[in-house]
C-alpha positions, 0 to 999 in steps of 0.5 A: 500500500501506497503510505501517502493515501488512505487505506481503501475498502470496496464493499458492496451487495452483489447478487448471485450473477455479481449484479449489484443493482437491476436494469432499472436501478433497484439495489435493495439487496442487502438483509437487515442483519447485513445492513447492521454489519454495514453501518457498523463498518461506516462507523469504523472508517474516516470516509465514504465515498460514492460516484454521482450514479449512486447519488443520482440512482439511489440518493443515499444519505451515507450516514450511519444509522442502525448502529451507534457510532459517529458519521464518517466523511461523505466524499461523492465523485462528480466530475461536472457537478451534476448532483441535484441539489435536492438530493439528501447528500446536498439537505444534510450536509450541513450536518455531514461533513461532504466533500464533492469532488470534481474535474476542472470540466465543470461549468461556471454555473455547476461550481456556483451551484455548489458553492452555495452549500457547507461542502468541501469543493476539492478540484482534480484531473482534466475531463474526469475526476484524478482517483490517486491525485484525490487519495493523496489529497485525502491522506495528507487530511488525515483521513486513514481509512476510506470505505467505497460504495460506489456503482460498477464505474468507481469500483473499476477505477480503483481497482484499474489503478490497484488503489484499493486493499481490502474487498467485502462482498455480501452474496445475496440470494437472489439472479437478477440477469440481463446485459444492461443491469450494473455488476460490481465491476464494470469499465473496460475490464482486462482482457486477460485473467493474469492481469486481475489483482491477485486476492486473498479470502480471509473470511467467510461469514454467514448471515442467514442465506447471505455470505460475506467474503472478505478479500485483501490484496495478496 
């Protein structure tokens, strides 16, 4: 691991087929005992981080409730600062630390726009948001422990650019099918499997008909 960012841990719910949301956007996979693990998690890390898809699909609040335990950083990912300023992340934040990250090919009028928000505007990369400039960004903030909820995109970016170190994914009993349903990793994708980060499973948790598989780089 890179000592100058924040360690990553990319988590998500995947159903059998390794979808983690429908064609249509429905990503209500997880069980209340693995939302629990979950925002115990969130409770543990200095930051979570989505991409402006999740933010868009699913308008997540990315606070810890079913648990006691201190909100963790907000970090969303939107290159040309499309959130809607109705979203829960842009009502909250007042209360939440969020930090929105964005390319310099925002508009005038999308930085305007958040500006008039208690956010943490940090600029990185051309035409899309720079994911390692942005981590080292992070860690020089203090910020140790980063946990990545994001959609099939951001997964792959930080995976492509071997910037994670950790991998918890909870298998859900269900097969949602079809090509244009989001799955875990999505992006280009290698071409060859020798080129896929080498992991390691450390455990392996049941909760009810649900399996938790904890992965670390080897």
């Amino acid at each position: 691991m890179e000592k100058s960012r924040p360690h990553v841990i990319l988590s998500a719910a995947i159903s059998i087929d390794g979808k983690i949301a429908t064609r249509l956007g429905d990503s209500k996979l997880s069980s209340k005992k693995d939302r629990i693990r979950l925002h115990k998690l969130r409770s543990k890390v200095d930051a979570i981080l989505v991409g402006k898809n999740t933010v868009h699909r699913d308008d997540p609040l990315l606070t810890v409730r079913y648990t006691k335990g201190k909100n963790p950083i907000r970090i969303i990912l939107d290159s040309q600062g499309t959130i809607p300023v109705n979203s829960k992340i842009l009502r909250t934040c007042n209360k939440v630390p969020t930090i929105i990250v964005v390319s310099k090919k925002i508009s005038n009028h999308n930085l305007k726009k958040l500006k008039k928000f208690p956010v943490e505007i940090i600029m990185t990369g051309k035409n899309s948001v720079n994911i390692k400039s942005l981590l080292n960004n992070l860690g020089k903030r203090k910020i140790k422990t980063i946990l990545v909820e994001g959609g099939g995109a951001i997964n792959w970016e930080f995976i492509q650019n071997n910037l994670f170190d950790e991998i918890l994914i909870t298998i859900t009993p269900f097969i949602i099918g079809g090509t244009d349903a989001i799955t875990f990793v999505q992006g280009k994708g290698y071409d060859k499997i020798i080129k896929s980060p080498r992991l390691r499973l450390i455990t392996i948790k049941k909760l009810e008909n649900y399996l938790v598989l904890h992965y670390t780089k080897v």
